[in-house]
Every structure is written in C-alpha cells, then in structure tokens.
C-alpha positions in Angstrom: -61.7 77.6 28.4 -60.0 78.4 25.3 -56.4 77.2 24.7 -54.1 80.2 24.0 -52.3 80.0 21.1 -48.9 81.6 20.8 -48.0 83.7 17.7 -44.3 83.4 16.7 -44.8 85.1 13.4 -46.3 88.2 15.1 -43.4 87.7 17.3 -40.5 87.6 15.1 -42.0 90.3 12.7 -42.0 92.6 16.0 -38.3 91.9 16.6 -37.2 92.2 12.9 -39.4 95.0 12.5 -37.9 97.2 16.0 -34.4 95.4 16.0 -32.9 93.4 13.4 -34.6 95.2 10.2 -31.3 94.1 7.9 -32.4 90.9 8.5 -36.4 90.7 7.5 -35.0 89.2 3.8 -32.8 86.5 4.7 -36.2 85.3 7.2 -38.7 86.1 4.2 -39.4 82.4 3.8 -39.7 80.9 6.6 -42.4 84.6 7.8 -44.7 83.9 4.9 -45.7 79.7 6.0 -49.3 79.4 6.9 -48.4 78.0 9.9 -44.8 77.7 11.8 -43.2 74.5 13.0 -41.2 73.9 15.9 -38.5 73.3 13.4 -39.1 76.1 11.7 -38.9 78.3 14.7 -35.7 77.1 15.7 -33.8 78.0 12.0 -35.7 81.6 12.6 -34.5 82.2 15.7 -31.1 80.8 14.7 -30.9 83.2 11.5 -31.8 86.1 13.8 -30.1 85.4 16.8 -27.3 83.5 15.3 -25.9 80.3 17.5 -26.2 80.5 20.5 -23.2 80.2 23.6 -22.6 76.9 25.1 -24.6 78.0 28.5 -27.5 79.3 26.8 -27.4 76.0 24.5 -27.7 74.0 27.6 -30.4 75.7 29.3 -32.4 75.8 26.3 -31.6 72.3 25.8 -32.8 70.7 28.8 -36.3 73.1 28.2 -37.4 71.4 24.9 -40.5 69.7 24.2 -41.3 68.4 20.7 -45.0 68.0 19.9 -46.1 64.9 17.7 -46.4 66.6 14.4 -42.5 67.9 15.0 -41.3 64.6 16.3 -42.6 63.0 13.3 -40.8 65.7 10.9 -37.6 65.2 12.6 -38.0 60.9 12.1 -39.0 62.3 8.1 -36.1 64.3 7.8 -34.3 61.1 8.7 -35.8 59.0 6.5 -35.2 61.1 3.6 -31.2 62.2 4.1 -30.9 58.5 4.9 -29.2 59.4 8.7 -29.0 57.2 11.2 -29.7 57.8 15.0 -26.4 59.4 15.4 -26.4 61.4 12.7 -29.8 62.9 13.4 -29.7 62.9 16.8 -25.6 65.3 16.4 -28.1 67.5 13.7 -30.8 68.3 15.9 -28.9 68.4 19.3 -30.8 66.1 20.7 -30.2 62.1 22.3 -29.3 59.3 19.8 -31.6 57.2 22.6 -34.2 60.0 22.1 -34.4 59.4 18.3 -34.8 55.5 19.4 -37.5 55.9 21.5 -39.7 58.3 19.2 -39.0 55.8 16.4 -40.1 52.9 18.5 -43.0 54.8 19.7 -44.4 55.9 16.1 -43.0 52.6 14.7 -41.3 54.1 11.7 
C-alpha cells in the first residue's frame, strides 16, 4: 500500500492563486523549495494567514507533531542563534521540557 503524500505546495498555490493573489510574491521563496519543511509550512501559512487568535493557537497547538528531520532543524536553529531552551522553546511555541527531551534524545 502506498503511503500518501500530502502536497502543501499544490495547496498553498491553490489558495494564493483563488484567494490571496496580492500575496503570491511575498511567498515566492518559500513556493519555489524542492521540497517543504514543517517549518517552512508554518512561516507560509503565517505570511498568508497572518497570526493566528489565541483559541485557534491553542487548538492547533496541542495538534502538532514534528517529524525527525524537523525536530533536528529546530535543535539546529538553536545551535546556530546560540538560544537556550527558553529562548527556543518562547520562538517556536513550543515546551522548554520539549526542547530538553528532543536534545536528550538526539544527544546534541
């Protein structure tokens, strides 16, 4: 059986393309990546949605998964601003004992 695949580029073109056509340029960067990262999907939904409410940013929260290719960018992204837990924890809305755990895990 053959693992379905879901295309956000296909996605957010459909949405920029039918709703939101002023804002196709400020997205241009992020559309034209070979392939998408979780991270990346969040700043394009954020530049075409803008920020979301406090309820929404709660249910959303508590749906998140982070695959090991995005957990490892996030624990990269620290290393190289030179944040600690806190700090990257407050930047990507997530646990500061979240960030602990994923560093533990993939010792970094």
């Amino acid at each position: 059986m053959k693992k379905s695949t879901i295309q956000y580029r296909r996605i957010f073109l459909d949405i920029l393309d039918k709703k939101y056509p002023e804002k196709k340029e400020i997205c241009r960067d992020l559309l034209v990546k070979e392939n998408l990262s979780v991270l990346d999907i969040i700043a394009l939904n954020t530049k075409i949605f803008g920020s979301p409410d406090a309820q929404t940013l709660a249910f959303n929260q508590s749906h998140r998964s982070y695959t090991r290719s995005s957990v490892l960018q996030i624990l990269d992204f620290q290393k190289e601003n030179q944040l600690n837990n806190s700090q990257v924890a407050r930047h990507f809305k997530l646990s500061r004992h979240t960030v602990a755990k994923w560093k533990k895990k993939y010792q970094v």
